[in-house]
Residue frames as qw, qx, qy, qz and C-alpha x, y, z in Angstrom:
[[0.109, -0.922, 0.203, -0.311, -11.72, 24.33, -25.94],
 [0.010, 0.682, -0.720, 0.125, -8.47, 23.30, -25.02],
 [0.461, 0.016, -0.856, -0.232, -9.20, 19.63, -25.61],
 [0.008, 0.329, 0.820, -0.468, -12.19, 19.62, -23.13],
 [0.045, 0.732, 0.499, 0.462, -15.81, 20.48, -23.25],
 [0.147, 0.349, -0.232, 0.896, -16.00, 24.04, -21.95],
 [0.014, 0.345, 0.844, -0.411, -18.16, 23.98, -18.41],
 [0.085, 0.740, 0.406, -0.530, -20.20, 27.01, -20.04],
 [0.376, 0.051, 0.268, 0.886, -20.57, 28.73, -23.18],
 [0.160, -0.902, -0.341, -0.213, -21.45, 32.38, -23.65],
 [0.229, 0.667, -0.445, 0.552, -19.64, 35.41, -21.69],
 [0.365, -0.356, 0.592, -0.624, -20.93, 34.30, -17.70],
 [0.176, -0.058, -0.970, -0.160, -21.39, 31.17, -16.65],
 [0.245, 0.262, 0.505, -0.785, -24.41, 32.59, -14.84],
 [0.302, 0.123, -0.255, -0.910, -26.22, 33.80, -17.94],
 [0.839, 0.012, -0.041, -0.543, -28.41, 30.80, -18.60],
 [0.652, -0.286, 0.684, -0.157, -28.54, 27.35, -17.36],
 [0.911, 0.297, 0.285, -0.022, -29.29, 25.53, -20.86],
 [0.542, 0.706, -0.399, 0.220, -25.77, 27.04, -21.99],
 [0.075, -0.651, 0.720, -0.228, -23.59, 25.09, -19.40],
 [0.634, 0.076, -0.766, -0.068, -22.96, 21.89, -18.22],
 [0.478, -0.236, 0.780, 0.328, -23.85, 19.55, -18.16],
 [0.315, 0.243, -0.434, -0.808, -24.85, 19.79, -21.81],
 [0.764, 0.215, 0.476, -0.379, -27.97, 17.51, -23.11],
 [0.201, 0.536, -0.633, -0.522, -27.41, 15.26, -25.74],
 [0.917, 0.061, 0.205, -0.336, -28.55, 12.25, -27.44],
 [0.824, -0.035, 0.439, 0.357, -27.10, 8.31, -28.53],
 [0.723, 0.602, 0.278, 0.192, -26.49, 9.53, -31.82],
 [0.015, -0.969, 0.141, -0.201, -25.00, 13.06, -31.06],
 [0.510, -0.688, 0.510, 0.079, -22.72, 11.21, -28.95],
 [0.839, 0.211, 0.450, 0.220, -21.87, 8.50, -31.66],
 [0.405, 0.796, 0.033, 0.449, -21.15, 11.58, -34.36],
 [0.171, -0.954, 0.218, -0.111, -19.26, 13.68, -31.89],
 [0.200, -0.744, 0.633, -0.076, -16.82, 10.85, -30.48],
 [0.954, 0.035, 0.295, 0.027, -16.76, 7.87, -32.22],
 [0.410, 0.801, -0.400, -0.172, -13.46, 9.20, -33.87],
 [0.120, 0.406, -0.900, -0.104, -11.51, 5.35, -33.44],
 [0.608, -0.050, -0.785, -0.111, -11.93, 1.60, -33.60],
 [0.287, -0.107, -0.719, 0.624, -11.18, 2.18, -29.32],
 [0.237, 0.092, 0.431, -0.866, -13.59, 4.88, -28.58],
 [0.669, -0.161, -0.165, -0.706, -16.47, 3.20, -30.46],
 [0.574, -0.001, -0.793, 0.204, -15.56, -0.08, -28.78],
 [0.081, -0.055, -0.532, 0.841, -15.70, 2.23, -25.43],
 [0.318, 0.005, -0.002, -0.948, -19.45, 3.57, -26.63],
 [0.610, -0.016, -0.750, -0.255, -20.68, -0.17, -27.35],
 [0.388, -0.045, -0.778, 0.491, -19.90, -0.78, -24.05],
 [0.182, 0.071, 0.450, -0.871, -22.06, 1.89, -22.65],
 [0.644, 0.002, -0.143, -0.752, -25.16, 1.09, -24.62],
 [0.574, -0.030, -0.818, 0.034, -24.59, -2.39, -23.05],
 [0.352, -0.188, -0.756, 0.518, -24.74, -1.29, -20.08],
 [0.255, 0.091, 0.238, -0.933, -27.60, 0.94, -20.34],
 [0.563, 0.083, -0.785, -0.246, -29.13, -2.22, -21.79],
 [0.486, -0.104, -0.803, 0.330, -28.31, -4.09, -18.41],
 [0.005, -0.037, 0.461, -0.887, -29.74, -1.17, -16.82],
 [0.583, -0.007, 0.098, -0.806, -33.16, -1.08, -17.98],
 [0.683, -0.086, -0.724, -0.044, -33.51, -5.22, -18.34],
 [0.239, -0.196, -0.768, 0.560, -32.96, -4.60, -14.31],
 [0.119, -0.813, -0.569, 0.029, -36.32, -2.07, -14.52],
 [0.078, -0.707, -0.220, 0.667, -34.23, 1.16, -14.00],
 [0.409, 0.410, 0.560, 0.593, -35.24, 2.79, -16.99],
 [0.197, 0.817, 0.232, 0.490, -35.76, 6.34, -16.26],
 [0.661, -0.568, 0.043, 0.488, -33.27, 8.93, -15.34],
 [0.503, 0.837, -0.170, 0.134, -30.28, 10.41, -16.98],
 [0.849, -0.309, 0.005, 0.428, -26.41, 9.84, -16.99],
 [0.291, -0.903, 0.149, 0.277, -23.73, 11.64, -16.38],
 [0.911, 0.041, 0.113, 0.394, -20.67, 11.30, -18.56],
 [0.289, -0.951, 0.072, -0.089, -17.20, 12.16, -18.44],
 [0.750, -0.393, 0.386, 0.365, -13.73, 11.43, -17.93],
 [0.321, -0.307, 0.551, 0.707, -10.77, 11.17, -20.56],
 [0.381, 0.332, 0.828, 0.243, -13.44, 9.75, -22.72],
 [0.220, 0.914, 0.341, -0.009, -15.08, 13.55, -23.52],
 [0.378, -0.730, 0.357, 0.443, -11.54, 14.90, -23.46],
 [0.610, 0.739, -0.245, -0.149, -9.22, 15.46, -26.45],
 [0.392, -0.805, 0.445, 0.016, -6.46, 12.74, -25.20],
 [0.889, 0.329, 0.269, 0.169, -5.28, 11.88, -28.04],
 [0.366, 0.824, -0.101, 0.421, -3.33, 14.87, -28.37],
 [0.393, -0.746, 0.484, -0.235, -1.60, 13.60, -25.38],
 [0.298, 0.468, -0.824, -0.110, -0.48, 10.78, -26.95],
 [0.105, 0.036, -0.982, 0.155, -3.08, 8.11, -25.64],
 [0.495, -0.425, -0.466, -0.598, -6.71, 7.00, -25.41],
 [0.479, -0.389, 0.238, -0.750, -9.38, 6.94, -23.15],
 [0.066, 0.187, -0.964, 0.177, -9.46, 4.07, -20.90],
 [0.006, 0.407, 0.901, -0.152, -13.01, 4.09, -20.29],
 [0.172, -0.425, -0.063, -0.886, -15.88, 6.46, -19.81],
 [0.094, 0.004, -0.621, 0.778, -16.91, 7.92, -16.80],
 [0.232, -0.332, -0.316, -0.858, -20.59, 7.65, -15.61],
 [0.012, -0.015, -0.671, 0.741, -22.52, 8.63, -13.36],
 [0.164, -0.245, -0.761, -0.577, -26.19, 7.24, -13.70],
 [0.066, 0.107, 0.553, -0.824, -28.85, 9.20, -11.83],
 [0.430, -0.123, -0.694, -0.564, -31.91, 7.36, -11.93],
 [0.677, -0.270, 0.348, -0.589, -35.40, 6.09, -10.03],
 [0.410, -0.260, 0.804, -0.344, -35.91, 2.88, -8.98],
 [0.074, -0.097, -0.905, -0.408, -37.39, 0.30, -10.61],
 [0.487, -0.382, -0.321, -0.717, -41.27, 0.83, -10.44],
 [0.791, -0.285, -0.535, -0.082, -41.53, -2.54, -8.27],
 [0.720, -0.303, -0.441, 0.442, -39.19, -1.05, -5.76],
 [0.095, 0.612, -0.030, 0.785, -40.02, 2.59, -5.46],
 [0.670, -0.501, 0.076, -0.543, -41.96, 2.57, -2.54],
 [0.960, -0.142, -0.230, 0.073, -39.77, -1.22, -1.28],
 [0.132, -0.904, 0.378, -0.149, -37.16, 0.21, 0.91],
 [0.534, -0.459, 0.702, 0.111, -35.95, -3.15, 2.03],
 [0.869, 0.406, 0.260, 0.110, -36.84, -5.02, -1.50],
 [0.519, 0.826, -0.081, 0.204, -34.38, -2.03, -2.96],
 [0.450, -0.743, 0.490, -0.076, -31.90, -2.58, 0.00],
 [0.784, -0.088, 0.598, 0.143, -31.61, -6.39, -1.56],
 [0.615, 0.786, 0.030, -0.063, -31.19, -4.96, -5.12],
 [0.116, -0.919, 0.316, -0.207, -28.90, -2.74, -4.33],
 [0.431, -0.593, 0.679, -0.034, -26.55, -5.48, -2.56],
 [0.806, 0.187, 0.548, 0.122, -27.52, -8.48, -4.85],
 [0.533, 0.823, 0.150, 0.124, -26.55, -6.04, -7.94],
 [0.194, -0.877, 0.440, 0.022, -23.33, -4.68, -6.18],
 [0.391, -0.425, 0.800, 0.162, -21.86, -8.43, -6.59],
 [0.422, 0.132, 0.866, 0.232, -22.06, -9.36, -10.10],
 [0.341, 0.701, 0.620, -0.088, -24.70, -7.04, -11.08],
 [0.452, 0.657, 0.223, 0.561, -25.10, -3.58, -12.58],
 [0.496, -0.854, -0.007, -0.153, -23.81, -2.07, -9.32],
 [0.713, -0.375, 0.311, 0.504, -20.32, -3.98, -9.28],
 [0.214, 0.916, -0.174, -0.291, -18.00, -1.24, -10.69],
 [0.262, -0.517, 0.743, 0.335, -15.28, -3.83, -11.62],
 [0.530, 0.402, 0.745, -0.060, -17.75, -5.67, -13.47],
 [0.269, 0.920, 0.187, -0.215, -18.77, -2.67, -15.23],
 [0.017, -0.799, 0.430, 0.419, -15.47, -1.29, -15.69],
 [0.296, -0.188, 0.898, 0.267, -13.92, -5.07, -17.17],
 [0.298, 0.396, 0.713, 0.496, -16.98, -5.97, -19.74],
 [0.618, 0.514, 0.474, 0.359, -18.42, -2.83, -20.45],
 [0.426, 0.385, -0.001, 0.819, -15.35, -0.04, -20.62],
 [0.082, -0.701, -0.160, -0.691, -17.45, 2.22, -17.81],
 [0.252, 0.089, -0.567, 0.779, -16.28, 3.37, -14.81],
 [0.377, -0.467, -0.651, -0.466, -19.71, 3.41, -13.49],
 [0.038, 0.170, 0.524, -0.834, -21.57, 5.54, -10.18],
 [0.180, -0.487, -0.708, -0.479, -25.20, 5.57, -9.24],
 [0.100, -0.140, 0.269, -0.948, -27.26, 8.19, -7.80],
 [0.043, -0.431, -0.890, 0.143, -30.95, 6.94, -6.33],
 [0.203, -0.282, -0.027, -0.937, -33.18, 10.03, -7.15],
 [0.585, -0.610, -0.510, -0.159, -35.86, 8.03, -4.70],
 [0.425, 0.081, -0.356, 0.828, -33.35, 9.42, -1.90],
 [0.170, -0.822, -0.335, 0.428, -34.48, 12.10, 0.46],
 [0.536, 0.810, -0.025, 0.237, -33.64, 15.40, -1.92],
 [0.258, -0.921, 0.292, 0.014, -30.86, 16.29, 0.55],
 [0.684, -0.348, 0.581, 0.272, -29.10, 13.02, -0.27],
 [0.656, 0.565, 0.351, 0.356, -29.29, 13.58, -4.16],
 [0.089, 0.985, -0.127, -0.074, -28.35, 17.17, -3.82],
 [0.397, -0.783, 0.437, 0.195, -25.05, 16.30, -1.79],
 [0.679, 0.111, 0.663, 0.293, -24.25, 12.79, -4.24],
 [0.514, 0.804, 0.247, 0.170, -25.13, 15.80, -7.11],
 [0.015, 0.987, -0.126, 0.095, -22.92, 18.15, -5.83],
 [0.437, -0.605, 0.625, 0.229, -19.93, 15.81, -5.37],
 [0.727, 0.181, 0.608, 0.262, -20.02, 14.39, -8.57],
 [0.518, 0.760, 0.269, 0.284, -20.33, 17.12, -10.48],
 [0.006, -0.926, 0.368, -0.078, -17.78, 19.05, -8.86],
 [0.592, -0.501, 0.509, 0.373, -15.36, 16.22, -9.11],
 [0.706, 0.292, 0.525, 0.374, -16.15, 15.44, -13.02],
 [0.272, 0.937, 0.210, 0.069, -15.77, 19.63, -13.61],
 [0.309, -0.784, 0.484, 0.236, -11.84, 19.37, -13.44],
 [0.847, 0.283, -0.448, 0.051, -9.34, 17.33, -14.83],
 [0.917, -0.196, -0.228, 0.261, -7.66, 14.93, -12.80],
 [0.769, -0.141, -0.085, 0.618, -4.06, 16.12, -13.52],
 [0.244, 0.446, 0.060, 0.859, -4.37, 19.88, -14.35],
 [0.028, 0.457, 0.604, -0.652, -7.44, 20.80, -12.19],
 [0.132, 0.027, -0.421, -0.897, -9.18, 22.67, -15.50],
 [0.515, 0.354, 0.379, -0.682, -12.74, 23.69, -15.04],
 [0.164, 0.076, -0.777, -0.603, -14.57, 21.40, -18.13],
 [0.768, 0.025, -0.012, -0.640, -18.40, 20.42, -19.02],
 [0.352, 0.086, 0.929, -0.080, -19.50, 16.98, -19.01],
 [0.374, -0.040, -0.438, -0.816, -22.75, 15.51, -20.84],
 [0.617, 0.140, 0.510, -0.583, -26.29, 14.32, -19.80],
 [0.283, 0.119, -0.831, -0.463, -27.78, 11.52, -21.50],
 [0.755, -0.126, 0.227, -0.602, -31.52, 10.49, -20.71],
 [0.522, -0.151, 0.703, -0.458, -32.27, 6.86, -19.99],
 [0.614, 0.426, 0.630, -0.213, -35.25, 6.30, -21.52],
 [0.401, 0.679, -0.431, -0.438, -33.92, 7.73, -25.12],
 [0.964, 0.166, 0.198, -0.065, -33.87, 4.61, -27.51],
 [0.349, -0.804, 0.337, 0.344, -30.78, 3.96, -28.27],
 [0.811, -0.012, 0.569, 0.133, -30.99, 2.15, -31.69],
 [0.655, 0.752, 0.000, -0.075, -30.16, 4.32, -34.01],
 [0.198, -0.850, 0.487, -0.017, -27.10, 5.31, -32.36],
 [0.615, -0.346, 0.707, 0.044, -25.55, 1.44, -32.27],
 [0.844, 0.055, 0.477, 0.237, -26.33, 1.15, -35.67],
 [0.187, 0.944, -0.256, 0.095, -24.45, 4.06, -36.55],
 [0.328, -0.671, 0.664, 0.046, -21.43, 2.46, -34.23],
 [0.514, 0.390, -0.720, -0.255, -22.20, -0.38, -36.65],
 [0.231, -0.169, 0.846, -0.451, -23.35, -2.87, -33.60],
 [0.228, -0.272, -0.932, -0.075, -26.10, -4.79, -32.53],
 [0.129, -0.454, 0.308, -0.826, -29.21, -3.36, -31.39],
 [0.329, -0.147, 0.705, -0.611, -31.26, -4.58, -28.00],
 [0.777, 0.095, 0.341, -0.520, -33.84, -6.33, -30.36],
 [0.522, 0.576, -0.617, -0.120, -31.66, -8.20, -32.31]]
């Protein structure tokens, strides 16, 4: 719908919650839907790297947001998606659910270098990258929900209401990479 996903489909966006976004979907779905160049599967590699790097660090269950140009149709604006946008709302590693100050040292040892440092992320693998702690009091997930998902339900430069997609975590992600032709995590 006008080269975005549509935030809702159906006549109200009310009507039912599994018809809007963000939509559910899986590796594969996403591999068939937008692997449509050499760049954007280069861009999708990148994420199942880093959702790799995520669960090698223990967080392995959750779901991510995604988003940006990269679900957009902006090619028909004359230019690709520089990255993709996500936004990975997830528990804690088992060992540090209940370790406020172990997950305080994660959290800062992972921010420099790790799977927390968004330039890192953004430079090897293509994803513009935000994390949401669902261990949180619920009031701090709500608000960190509710500003993420009302910034990724616009575009940027128009302001156009658009869906996003959800991607679990723990979903295996090997068929999907060797659909993009890649490597997969036991290899």
């Amino acid at each position: 719908m006008n080269g975005v996903l549509p935030p809702f489909v159906g006549g109200t966006p009310g009507a039912q919650m599994a018809w809007s976004s963000p939509y559910n979907c899986t590796a594969i779905e996403l591999v068939q839907r937008f692997s449509t160049s050499s760049h954007r599967r280069r861009l999708l590699q990148g994420l199942f790297q880093f959702r790799s790097q995520l669960r090698e660090k223990g967080i392995v269950s959750g779901f991510q947001w995604l988003d940006g140009s990269f679900t957009e149709d902006v090619e028909a604006d004359g230019r690709q998606p520089n990255d993709i946008d996500v936004v990975t709302l997830a528990y804690r590693p088992e060992s540090l659910a209940l370790n406020l100050q172990g997950w305080r040292d994660f959290v800062h040892e992972q921010g420099n270098g790790g799977i927390f440092d968004r330039t890192r992320n953004r430079e090897e693998f293509t994803c513009d990258t935000f994390f949401v702690d669902l261990n949180s009091v619920p009031y701090l997930v709500a608000r960190q929900a509710a500003y993420w998902s009302g910034l990724f339900s616009h575009r940027r430069e128009t302001f156009q209401w658009k869906g996003m997609l959800a991607l679990p975590l723990h979903e295996d992600d090997t068929e999907a990479i060797v659909a993009l032709g890649g490597v997969t995590e036991n290899e």
